[in-house]
MIKEPA-939336 format. One record per atom (N, C-alpha, C): residue number from 1; residue in three letters; atom name; x negated, y, z negated. Coordinates in steps of 0.001 Angstrom, whole numbers. Example, Ala and Ser with C-alpha at 12.3 -4.5 7.8 and 13.67 -1.06 7.14 Angstrom:
2
     n   res   atom        xx        yy        zz
     1   ALA      N    -13190     -5690     -7800
     1   ALA     CA    -12300     -4500     -7800
     1   ALA      C    -13200     -3300     -7800
     2   SER      N    -12850     -2250     -7080
     2   SER     CA    -13670     -1060     -7140
     2   SER      C    -12900        30     -7870
***
This chain:
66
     n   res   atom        xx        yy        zz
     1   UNK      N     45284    -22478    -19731
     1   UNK     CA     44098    -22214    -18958
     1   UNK      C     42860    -22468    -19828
     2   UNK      N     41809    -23436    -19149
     2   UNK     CA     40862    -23670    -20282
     2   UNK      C     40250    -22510    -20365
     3   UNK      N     39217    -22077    -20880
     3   UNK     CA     38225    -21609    -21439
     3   UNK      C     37054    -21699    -21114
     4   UNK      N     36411    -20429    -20522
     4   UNK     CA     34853    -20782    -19166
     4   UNK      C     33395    -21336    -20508
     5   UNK      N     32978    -22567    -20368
     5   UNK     CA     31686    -22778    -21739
     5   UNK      C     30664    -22297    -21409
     6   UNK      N     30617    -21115    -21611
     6   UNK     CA     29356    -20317    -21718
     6   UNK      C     27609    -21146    -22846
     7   UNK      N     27799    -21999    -23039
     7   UNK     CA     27237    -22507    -24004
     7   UNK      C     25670    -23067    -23478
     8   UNK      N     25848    -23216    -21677
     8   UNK     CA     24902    -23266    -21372
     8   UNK      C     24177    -22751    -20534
     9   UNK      N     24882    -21600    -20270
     9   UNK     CA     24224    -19940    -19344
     9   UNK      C     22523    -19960    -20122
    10   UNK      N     22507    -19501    -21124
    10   UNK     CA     21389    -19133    -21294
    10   UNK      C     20079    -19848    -21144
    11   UNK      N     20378    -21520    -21389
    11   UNK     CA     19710    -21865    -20906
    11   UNK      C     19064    -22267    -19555
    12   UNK      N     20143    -22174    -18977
    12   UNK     CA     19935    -21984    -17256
    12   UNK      C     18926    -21144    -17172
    13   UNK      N     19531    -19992    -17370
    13   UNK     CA     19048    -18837    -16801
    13   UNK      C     17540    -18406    -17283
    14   UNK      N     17049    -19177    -18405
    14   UNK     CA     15932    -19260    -18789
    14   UNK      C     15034    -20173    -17917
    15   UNK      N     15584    -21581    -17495
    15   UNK     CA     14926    -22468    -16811
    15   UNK      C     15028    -21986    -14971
    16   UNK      N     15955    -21171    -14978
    16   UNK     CA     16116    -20382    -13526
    16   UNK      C     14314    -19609    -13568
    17   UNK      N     14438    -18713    -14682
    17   UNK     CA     12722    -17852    -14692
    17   UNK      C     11688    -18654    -14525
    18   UNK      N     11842    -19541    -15260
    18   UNK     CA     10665    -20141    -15838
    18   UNK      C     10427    -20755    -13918
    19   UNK      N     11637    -21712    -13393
    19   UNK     CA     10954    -21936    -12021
    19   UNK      C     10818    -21440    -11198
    20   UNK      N     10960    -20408    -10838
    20   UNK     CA     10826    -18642    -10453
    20   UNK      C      9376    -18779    -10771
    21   UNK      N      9185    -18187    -12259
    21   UNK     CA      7839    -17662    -12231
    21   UNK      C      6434    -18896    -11594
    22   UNK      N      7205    -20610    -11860
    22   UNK     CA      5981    -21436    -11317
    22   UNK      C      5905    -21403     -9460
    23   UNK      N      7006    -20975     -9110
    23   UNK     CA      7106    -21199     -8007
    23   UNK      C      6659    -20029     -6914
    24   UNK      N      6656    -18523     -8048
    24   UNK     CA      5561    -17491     -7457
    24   UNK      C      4055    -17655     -7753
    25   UNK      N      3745    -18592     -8707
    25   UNK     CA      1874    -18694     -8795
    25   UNK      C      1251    -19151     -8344
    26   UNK      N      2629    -20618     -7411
    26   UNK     CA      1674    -21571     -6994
    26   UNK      C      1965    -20919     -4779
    27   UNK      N      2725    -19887     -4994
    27   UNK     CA      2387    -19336     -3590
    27   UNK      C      1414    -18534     -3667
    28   UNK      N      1233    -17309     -4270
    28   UNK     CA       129    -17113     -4847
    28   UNK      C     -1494    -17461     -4590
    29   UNK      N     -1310    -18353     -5558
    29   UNK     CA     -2625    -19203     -5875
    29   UNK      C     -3069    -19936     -4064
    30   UNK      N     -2234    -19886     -2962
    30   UNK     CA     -2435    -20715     -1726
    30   UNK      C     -2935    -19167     -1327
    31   UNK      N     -3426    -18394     -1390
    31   UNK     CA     -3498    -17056      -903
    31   UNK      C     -5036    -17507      -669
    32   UNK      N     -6386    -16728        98
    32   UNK     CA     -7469    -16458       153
    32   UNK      C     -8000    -14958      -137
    33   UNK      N     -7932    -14561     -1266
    33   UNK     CA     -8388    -13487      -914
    33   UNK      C    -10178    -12938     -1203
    34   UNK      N    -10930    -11936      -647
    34   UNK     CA    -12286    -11816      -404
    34   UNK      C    -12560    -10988     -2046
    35   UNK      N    -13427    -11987     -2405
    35   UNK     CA    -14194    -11893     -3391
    35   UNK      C    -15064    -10999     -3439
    36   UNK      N    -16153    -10647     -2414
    36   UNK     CA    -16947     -9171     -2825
    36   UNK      C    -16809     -8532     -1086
    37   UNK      N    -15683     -7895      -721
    37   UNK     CA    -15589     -7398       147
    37   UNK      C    -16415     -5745       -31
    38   UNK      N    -16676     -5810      1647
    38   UNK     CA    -18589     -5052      1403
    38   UNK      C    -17675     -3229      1772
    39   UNK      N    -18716     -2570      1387
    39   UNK     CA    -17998     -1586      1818
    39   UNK      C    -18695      -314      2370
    40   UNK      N    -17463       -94      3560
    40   UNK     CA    -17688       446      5160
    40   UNK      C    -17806      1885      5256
    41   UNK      N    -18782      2609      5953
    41   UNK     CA    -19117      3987      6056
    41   UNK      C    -18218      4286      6119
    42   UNK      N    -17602      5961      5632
    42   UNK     CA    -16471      6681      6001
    42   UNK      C    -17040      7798      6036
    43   UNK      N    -18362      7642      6416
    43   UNK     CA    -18878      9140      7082
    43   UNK      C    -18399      9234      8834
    44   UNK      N    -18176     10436      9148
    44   UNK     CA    -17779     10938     10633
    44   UNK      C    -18847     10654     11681
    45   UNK      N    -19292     10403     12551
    45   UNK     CA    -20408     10704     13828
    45   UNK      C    -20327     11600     14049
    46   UNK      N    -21157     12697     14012
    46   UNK     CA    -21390     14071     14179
    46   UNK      C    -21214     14206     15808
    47   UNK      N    -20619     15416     16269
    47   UNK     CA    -20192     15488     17614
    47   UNK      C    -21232     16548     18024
    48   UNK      N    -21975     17308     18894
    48   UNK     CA    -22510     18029     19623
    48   UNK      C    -21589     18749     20359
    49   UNK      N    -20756     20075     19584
    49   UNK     CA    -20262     21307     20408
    49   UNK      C    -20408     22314     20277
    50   UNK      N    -20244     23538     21413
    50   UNK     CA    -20446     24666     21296
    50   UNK      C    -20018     25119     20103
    51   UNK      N    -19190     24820     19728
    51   UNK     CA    -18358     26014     18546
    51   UNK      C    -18581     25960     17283
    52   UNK      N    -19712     24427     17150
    52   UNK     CA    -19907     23846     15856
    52   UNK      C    -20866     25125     15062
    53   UNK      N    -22061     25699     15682
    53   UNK     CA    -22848     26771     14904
    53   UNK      C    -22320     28143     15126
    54   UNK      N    -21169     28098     15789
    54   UNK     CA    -21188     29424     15877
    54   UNK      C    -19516     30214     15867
    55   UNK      N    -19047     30715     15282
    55   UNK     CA    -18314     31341     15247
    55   UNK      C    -16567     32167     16206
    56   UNK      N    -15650     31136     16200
    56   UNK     CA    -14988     31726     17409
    56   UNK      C    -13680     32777     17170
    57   UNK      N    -13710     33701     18101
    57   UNK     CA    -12962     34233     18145
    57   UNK      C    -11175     34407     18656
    58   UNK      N    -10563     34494     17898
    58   UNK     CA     -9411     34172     18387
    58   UNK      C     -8326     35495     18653
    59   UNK      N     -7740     35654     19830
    59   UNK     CA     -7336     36762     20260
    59   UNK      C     -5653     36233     20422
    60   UNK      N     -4895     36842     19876
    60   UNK     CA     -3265     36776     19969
    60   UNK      C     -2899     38046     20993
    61   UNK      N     -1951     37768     21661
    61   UNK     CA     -1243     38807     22414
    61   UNK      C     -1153     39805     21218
    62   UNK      N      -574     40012     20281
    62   UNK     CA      -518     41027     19280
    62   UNK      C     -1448     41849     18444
    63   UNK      N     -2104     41040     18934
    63   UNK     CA     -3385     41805     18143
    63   UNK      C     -4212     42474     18819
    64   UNK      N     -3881     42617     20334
    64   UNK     CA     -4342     43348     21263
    64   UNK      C     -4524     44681     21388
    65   UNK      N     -5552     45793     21693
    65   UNK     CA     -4929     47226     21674
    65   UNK      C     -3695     47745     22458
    66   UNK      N     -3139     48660     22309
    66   UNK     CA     -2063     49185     22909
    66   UNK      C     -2717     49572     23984
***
């Protein structure tokens, strides 16, 4: 039974990365992405409700008098 020649695994597997890594830069590089993207209020619109100035009360069956 011959004998498996490992002699040129490593270099494969080096030239496997290497076109791997050219073949993720140049998908990559086809990308657009925004250069000075502006940036957007993340304040709320204030709502107009009763309950906003004032204080509510909350009543549970249990907490009821006897």
């Amino acid at each position: 039974m011959p004998q498996l020649d490992t002699s040129t695994w490593l270099m494969m597997i080096l030239s496997m990365f290497l076109t791997l890594f050219i073949i993720f830069q140049l998908k990559i590089s086809k990308h657009n992405f925004y250069h000075n993207p502006e940036l957007t209020s993340t304040k709320m619109p204030e709502q107009s409700t009763p309950w906003e100035t004032k204080w509510t009360k909350i009543c549970l069956p249990l907490s009821l008098p006897l």
